[in-house]
C-alpha positions in Angstrom: -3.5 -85.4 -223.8 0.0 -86.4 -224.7 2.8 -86.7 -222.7 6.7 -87.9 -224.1 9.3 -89.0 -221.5 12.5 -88.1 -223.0 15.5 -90.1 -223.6 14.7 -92.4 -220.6 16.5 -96.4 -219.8 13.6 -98.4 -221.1 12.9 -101.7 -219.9 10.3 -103.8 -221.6 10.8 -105.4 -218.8 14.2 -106.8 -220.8 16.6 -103.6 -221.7 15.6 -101.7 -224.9 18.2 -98.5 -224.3 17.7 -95.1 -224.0 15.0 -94.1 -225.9 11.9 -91.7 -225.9 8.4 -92.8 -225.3 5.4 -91.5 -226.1 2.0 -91.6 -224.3 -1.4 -90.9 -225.8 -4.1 -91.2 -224.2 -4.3 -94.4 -221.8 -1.9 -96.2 -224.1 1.8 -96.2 -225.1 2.2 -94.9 -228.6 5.3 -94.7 -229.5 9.5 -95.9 -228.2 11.7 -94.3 -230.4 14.5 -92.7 -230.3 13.7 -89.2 -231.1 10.1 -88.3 -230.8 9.1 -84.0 -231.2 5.9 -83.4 -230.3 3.9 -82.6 -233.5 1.6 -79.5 -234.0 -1.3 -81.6 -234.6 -0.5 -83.1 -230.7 -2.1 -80.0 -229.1 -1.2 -79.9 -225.8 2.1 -82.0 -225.0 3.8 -82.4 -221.5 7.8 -83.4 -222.1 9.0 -84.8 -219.1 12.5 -85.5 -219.4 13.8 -88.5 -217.6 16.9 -88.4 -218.9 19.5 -91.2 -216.7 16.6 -92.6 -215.2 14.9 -96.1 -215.4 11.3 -96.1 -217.1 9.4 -100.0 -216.8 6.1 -101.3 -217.2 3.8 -100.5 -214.0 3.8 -103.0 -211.1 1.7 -105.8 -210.9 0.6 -106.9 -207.5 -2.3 -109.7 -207.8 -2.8 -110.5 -204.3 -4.1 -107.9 -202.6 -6.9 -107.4 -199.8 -8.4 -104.8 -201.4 -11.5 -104.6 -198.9 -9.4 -105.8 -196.0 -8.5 -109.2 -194.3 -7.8 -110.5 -190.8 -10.2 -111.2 -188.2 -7.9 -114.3 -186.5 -7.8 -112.7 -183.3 -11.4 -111.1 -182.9 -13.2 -108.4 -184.9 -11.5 -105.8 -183.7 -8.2 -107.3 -186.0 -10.3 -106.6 -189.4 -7.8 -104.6 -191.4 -8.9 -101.6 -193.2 -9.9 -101.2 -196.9 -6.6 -100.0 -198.9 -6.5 -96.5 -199.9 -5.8 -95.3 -203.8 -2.8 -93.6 -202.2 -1.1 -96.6 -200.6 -1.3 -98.8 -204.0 0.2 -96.2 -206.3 2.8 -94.5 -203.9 4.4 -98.6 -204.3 4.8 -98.0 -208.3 1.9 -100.5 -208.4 -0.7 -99.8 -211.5 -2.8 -103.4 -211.3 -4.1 -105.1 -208.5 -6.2 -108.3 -208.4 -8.3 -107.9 -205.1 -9.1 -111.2 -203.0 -11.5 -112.3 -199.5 -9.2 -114.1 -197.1 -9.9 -115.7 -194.0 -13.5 -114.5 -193.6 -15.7 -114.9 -196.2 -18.9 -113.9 -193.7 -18.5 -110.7 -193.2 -16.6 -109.4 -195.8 -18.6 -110.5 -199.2 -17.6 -110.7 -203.5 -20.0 -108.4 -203.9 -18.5 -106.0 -201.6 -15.0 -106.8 -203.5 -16.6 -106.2 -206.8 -17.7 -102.9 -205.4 -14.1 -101.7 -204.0 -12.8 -103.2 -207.5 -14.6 -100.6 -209.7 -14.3 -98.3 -207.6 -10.2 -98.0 -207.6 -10.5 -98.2 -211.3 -12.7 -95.6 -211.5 -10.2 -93.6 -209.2 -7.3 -94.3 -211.9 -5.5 -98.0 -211.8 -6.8 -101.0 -213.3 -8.2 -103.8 -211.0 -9.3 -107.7 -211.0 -11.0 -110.0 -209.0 -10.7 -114.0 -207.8 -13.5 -115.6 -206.8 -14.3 -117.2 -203.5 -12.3 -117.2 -199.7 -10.4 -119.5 -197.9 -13.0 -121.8 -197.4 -14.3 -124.3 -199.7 -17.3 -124.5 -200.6 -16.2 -121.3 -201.2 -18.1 -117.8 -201.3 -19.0 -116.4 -205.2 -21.3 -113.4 -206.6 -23.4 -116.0 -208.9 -24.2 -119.9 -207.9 -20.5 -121.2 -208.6 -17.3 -120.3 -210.1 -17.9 -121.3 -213.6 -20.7 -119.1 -213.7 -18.7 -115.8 -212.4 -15.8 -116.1 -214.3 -18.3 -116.1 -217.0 -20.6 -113.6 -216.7 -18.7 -111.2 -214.1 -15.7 -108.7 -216.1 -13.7 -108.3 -213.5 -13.5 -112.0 -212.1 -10.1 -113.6 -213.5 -10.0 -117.0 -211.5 -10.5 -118.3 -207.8 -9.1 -117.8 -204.6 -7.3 -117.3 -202.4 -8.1 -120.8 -201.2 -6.7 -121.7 -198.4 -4.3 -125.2 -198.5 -2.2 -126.7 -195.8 -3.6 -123.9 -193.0 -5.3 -124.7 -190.1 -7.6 -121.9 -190.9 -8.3 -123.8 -193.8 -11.9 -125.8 -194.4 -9.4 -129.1 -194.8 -10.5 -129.6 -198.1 -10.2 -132.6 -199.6 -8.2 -133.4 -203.0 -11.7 -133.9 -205.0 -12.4 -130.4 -203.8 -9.6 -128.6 -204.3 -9.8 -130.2 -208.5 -13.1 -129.5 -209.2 -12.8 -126.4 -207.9 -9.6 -126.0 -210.5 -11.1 -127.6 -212.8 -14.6 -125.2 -213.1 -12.0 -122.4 -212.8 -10.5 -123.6 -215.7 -13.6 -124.5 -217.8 -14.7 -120.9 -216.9 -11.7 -119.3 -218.3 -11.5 -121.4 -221.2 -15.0 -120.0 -222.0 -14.5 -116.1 -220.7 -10.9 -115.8 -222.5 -9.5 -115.5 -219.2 -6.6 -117.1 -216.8 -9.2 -119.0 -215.2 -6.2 -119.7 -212.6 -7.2 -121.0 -208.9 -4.8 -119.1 -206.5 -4.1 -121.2 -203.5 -3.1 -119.7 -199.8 -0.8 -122.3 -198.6 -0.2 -122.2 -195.1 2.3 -123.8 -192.5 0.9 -127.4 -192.9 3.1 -130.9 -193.3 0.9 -131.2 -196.3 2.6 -128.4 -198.3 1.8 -128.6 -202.1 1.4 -132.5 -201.9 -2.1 -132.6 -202.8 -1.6 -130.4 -205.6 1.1 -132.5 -207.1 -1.5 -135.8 -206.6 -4.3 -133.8 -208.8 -1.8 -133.0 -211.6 -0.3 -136.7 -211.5 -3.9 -138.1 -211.3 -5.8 -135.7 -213.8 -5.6 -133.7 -217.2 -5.3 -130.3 -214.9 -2.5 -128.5 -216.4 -0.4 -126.8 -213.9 -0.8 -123.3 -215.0 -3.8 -123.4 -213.7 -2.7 -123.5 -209.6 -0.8 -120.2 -208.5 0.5 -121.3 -204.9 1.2 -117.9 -203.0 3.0 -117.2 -199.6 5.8 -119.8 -200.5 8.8 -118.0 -199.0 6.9 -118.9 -195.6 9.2 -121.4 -194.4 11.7 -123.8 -195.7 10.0 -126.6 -196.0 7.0 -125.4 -198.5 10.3 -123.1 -200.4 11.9 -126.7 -201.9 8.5 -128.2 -202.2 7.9 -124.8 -204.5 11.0 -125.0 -206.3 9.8 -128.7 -207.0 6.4 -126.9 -209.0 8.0 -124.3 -210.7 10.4 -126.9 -212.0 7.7 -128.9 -213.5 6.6 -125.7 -214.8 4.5 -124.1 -212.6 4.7 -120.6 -211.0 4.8 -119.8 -207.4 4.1 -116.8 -206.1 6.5 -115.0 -203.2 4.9 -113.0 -200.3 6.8 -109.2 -200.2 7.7 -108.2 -196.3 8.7 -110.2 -193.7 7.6 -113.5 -191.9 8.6 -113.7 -188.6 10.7 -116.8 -188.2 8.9 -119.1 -185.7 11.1 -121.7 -183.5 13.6 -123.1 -185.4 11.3 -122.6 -189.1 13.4 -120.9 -191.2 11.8 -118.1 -193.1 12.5 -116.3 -196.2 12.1 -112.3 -197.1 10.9 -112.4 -200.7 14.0 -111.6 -202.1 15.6 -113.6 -200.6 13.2 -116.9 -201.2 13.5 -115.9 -205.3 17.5 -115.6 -205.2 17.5 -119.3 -203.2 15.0 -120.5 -206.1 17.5 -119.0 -208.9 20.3 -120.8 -207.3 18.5 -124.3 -207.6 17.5 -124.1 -210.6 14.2 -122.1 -211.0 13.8 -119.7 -214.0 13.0 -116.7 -213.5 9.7 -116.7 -215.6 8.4 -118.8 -212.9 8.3 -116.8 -210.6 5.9 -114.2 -209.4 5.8 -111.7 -206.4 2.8 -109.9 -204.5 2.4 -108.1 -201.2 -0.9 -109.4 -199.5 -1.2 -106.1 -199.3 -4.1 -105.4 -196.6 -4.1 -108.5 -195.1 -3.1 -109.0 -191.4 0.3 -110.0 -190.4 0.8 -112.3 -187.3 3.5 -112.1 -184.8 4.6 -114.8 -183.4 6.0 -115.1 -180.1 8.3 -118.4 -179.5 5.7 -121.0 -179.0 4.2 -120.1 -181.7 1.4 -118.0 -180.3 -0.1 -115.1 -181.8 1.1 -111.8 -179.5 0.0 -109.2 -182.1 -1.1 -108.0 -185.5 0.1 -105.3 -188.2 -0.9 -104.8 -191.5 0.8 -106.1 -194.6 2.0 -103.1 -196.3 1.6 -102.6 -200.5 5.2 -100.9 -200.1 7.3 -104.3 -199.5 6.6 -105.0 -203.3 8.4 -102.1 -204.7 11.2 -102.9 -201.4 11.7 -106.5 -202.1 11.8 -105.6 -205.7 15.1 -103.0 -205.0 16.4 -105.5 -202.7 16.5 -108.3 -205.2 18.4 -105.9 -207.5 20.7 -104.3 -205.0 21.0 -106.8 -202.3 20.6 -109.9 -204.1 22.0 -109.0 -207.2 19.4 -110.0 -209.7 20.0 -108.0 -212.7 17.3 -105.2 -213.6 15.5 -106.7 -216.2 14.9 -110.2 -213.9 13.9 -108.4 -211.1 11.3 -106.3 -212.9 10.1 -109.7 -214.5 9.3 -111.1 -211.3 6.6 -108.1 -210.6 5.5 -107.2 -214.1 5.8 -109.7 -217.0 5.6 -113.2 -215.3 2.3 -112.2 -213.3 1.0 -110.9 -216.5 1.6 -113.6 -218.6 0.3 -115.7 -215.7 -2.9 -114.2 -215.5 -3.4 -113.5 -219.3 -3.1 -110.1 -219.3 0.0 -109.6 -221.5 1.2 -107.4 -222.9 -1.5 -105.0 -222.6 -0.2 -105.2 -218.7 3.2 -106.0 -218.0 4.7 -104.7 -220.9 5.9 -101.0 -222.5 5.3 -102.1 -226.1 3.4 -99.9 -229.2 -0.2 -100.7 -227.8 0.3 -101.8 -224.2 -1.9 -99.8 -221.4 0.5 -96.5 -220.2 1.1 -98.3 -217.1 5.0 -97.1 -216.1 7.1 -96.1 -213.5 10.0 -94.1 -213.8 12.7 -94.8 -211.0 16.2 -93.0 -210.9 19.4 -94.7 -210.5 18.5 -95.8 -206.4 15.4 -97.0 -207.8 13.3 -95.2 -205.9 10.0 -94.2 -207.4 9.5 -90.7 -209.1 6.9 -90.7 -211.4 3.9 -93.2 -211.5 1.3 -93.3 -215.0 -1.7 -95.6 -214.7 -3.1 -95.9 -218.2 -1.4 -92.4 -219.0 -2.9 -90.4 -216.3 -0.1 -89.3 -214.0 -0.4 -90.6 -210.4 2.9 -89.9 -208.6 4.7 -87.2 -209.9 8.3 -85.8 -208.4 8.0 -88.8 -205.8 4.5 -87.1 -204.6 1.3 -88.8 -204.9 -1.1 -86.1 -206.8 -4.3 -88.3 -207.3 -5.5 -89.5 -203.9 -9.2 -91.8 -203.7 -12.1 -90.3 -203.0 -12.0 -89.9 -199.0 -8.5 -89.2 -198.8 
């Protein structure tokens, strides 16, 4: 099957013009400026997007694929996420993660829900392990499942500076980085150890020990959740300066007392401003995962559910509110995560080769068409390929 978006604003994520692209398959074949479909094509669907914006398909790698909660009893488990709900967002890739509870919800559960999305049309990714360390894995360690297991990419989300946390100590926390890193170095993969970093004092200090003390490099730590208050934001901008990337948290956190808070958007436009570049810089939704609220003491007073949507919001508000241009913005969701994660530019990218992950967005950016390698998910701003039991 081939498909050719005409005369669409491509962005690579950086601005190539208006130009035609070319789908075949699961994989962009062409960017041209004039492509005609040929006889020897057979059937071709011409789609003309004419004025509208066509970029690489979203990137969200932190979601809770199976579900998360559980803080406030069993009956706050969040639900598994729904094909629907990932691709409505714009979002083609997702790297699925445990959370808090790492006893009843299991890797081999997450492995499960992992092939079966891809299966139902997007392409999916695993970490390793839960907030506790030792943490949970499929096989006896980390090493071993990065390894031996496809879908395993690094570790995580281990949870840093959190009371829910297992309080692990800095040896921990770097041999756990430093197996994750071993077993990507030996799988081809990021190998990246992706830390939940909570409200603590402690912040990213012990990080910043390890990579003073050890030959770690820092792209192996991907911090997430830093827009949570002011004080882990400067501590952030402090990693990403020394080249590292931190990872913003779409949707909002409920400001508690007088802890200033950050919306996504508005945590990577403070970042910009002091002096952060904008390839360090990732954002995902914790999509699935529970979201506290907080009354003024600080006290949990109820629960929703992070929604994969905020991605694709934050996203249009750091173009329209914020003022990032286009081609940043898209960066931030696309590219950087990509890169971060080694999965460029067969993700993250609309290049000759790259998987047919794209969106295609009008002026307002709001979402029209979604293609997850080439097969057409969201069409006329309707989803038409739901999962299984939807």
């Amino acid at each position: 099957m081939f498909t050719i978006l005409k005369s669409g604003m491509i962005f690579n994520p950086d601005d190539g013009g208006e130009k035609d692209l070319l789908i075949a398959g699961s994989v962009v074949a062409n960017i041209s400026d004039d492509i005609a479909p040929a006889p020897s094509y057979g059937q071709v669907e011409v789609i003309d997007v004419k004025g509208k914006y066509v970029v690489p398909g979203f990137i969200d790698q932190h979601v809770h694929i199976i579900g998360g909660g559980g803080e406030a009893g069993f009956a706050s488990r969040t639900p598994e996420v729904m094909l629907s709900h990932i691709v409505r967002a714009g979002i083609t890739t997702v790297v699925g993660c445990l959370g808090t509870d790492g006893t009843t919800r299991h890797m081999a559960s997450l492995l499960a829900k992992a092939r079966g999305l891809e299966l139902e049309g997007i392409s999916t990714y695993i970490y390793t392990g839960a907030y506790e360390v030792p943490t949970r894995t499929i096989t006896d360690n980390v090493r071993n499942d990065l390894i031996l297991i496809d879908k395993v990419i690094g570790a995580g989300e281990i949870a840093i500076s959190d009371y829910r946390s297992a309080q692990p100590g800095k040896e921990e926390i770097m041999k756990l980085a430093a197996e994750a890193r071993v077993g990507g170095i030996l799988s081809g993969k990021a190998g990246v150890l992706h830390l939940h970093v909570g409200d603590g004092q402690r912040k990213l200090g012990m990080i910043f020990e390890i990579l003073e003390e050890t030959e770690i490099p820092i792209t192996q730590f991907t911090p997430t959740h830093i827009n949570r208050n002011q004080y882990l934001l400067e501590d952030g901008i402090k990693f990403a300066k020394m080249g590292g990337m931190i990872d913003m948290t779409s949707g909002v956190y409920p400001d508690v007392g007088d802890i200033k808070s950050y919306k996504a958007s508005e945590a990577v436009k403070y970042c910009l401003e002091h002096g952060v570049h904008i390839e360090n810089i990732t954002m995902s939704s914790d999509g699935n995962g529970s979201m506290p609220l907080f009354d003024e003491h600080g006290n949990v007073r109820g629960m929703l559910v992070a929604e994969m949507d905020s991605l694709h919001d934050e996203f249009k508000a750091l173009v329209k509110k914020e003022g990032i241009k286009l081609s940043d913005a898209l960066k931030v969701i696309t590219q950087n995560p990509a890169k971060s994660l080694k999965l460029y530019p067969k993700k993250g990218a609309l290049q000759i080769g790259s998987d047919a992950d794209i969106v295609v967005m009008d002026k307002d950016l709001n979402i029209e068409y979604v293609f997850a390698r080439g097969k057409c998910m969201v069409k006329e701003r309707k989803v038409v390929v739901k999962g299984t039991f939807e």
